[in-house]
N, C-alpha and C positions, 0 to 999 in steps of 0.2 A: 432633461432636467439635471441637478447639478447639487452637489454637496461642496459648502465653503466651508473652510475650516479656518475660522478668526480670531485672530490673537490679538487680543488689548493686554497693549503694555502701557505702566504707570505706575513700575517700582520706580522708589531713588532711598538710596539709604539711608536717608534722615523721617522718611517716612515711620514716624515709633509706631501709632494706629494698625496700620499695616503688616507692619513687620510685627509687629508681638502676635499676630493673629498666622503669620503667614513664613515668617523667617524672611532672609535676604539672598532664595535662591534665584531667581529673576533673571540676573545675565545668565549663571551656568544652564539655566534650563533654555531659554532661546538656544545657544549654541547644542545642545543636545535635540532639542527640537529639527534646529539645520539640518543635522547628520542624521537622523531620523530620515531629514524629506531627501537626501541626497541616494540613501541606502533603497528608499521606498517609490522614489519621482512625486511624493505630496508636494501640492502648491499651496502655501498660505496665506491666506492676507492677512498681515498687519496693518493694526492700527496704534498709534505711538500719541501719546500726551506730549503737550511742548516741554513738561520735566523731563520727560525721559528724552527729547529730541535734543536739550541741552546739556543731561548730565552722560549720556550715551550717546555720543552720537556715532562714535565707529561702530557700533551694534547697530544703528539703523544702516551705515553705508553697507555691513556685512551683509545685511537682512535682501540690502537691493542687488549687489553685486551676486548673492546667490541663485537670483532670478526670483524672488516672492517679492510680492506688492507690498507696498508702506503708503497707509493715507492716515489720515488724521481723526485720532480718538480727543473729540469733543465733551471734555468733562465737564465745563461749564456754561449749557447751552444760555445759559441769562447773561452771562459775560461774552457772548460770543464775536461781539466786534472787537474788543481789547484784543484778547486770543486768539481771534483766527490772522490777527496784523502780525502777532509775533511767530503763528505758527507758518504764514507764510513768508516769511521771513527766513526761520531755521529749516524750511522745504529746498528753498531756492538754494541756500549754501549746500544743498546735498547734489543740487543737480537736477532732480526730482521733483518737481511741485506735485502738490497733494489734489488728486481729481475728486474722492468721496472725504465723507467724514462719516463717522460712526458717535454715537453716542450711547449710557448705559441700560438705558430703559426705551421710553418714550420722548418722544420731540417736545418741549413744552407747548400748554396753547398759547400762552400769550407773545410766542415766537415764529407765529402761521405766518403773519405779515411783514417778515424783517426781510431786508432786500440779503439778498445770497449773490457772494460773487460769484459771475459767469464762469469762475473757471473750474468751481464744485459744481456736480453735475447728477451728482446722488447719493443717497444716506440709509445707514444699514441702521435699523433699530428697530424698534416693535413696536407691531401694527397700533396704529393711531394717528395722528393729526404727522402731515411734513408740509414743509414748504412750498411752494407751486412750482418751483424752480426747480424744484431737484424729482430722481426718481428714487422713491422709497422701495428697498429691499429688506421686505418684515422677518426679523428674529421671533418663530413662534415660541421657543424653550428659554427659560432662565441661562444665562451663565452662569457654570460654576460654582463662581466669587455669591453669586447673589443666593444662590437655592442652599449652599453650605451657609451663608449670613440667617437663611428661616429659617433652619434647623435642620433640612435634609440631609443629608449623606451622600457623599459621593458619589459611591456606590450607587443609591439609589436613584441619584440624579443621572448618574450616565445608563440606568435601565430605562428611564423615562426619555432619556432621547436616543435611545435606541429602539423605543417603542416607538415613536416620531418620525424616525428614519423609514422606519417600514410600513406606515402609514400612509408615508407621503410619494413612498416610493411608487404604491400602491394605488395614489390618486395622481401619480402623474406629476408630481409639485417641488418645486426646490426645498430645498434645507441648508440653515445658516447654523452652524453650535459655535459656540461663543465659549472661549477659552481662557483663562487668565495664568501665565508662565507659572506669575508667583504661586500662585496655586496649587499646581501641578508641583512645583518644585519639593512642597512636603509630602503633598498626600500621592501625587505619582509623578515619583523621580523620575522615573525610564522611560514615561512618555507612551507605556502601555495604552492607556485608556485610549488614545490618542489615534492608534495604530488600529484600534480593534474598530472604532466611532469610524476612521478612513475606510478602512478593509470593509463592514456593513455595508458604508454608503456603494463601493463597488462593487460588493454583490449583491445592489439590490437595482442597479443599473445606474446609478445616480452619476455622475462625472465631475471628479477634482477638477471643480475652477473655483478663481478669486471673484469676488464680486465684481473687479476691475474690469476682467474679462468679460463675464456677462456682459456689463452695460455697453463698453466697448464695442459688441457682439452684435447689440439689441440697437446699437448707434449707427452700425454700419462702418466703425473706425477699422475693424477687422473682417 
């Protein structure tokens, strides 16, 4: 079984919503995040909004040249033919086409029956309705961004997916926590929380891979 540890990015500085709630540390915290995984051997998956693949994009090539996965955070699954044309689009100029997509909740239902290009092949989100085409990899925990939006606490939020980790370790089960840079950039700059979520999952057996890997694994491509 397997502990991922998923990063949606979808800062850009013009974002005010965001940024008044969150600040504009975003890039500095990915490049701290890096040297975290470089100090530690963590592997990450990103996932990147086509704003961030437009107004960053040497942060994604950094993200891939370091060896961590970059697929595609689908923010607007109702738009999702416009977006995924542009997003494959800014994939291909990386080198890189995008195999999953991630989205921030649940799949919508009135998007069960939309044809999905053959070259996405699976979708990390939580548990609920996906596509016949892809293979869905369920988020049981909130991210971050969402549990601090209901009023949680940090803190309390990363007890409760530390209680999750050992649960699941327990029943034998993967686990995905869901992370947002910006986020981390106020409430933990150093990436703490980060290190302690990784460190649990390895002593609780659980094994740092990307989702990529898994399916990859589960495909027979590896």
């Amino acid at each position: 079984m397997y502990l991922c540890l998923r990063l949606d990015l979808d800062y850009v500085p013009w974002d005010t919503p965001d940024a008044q709630d969150y600040g504009h540390g975003e890039p500095a915290m990915v490049l701290r995040l890096l040297e975290l995984a470089r100090q530690t051997g963590y592997k990450y998956h990103f996932f990147a909004s086509n704003r961030v693949l437009r107004a960053f994009r040497s942060a994604a090539e950094t993200i891939l040249n370091e060896g961590h996965h970059l697929d595609w955070y689908c923010k607007h699954p109702e738009a999702f033919d416009v977006r995924y044309h542009e997003a494959q689009s800014l994939f291909a100029q990386m080198g890189s086409p995008a195999t999953g997509l991630a989205v921030r909740s649940i799949w919508p239902e009135p998007e069960l029956h939309r044809r999905i290009p053959e070259e996405l092949t699976f979708l990390s989100a939580a548990p609920g309705p996906c596509p016949a085409s892809l293979k869905l990899y369920p988020v049981e925990t909130r991210a971050d961004r969402e549990s601090l939006r209901s009023g949680v606490s940090l803190r309390n939020w990363a007890e409760q997916v530390r209680t999750h980790i050992r649960q699941c370790a327990t029943l034998n089960q993967p686990v995905t926590v869901v992370f947002r840079p910006q986020v981390l950039a106020k409430h933990d700059p150093r990436g703490q929380l980060v290190r302690e979520i990784a460190e649990l999952g390895k002593l609780s057996g659980l094994k740092n891979r990307t989702l990529r890997e898994v399916h990859e694994s589960q495909a027979g491509v590896i």
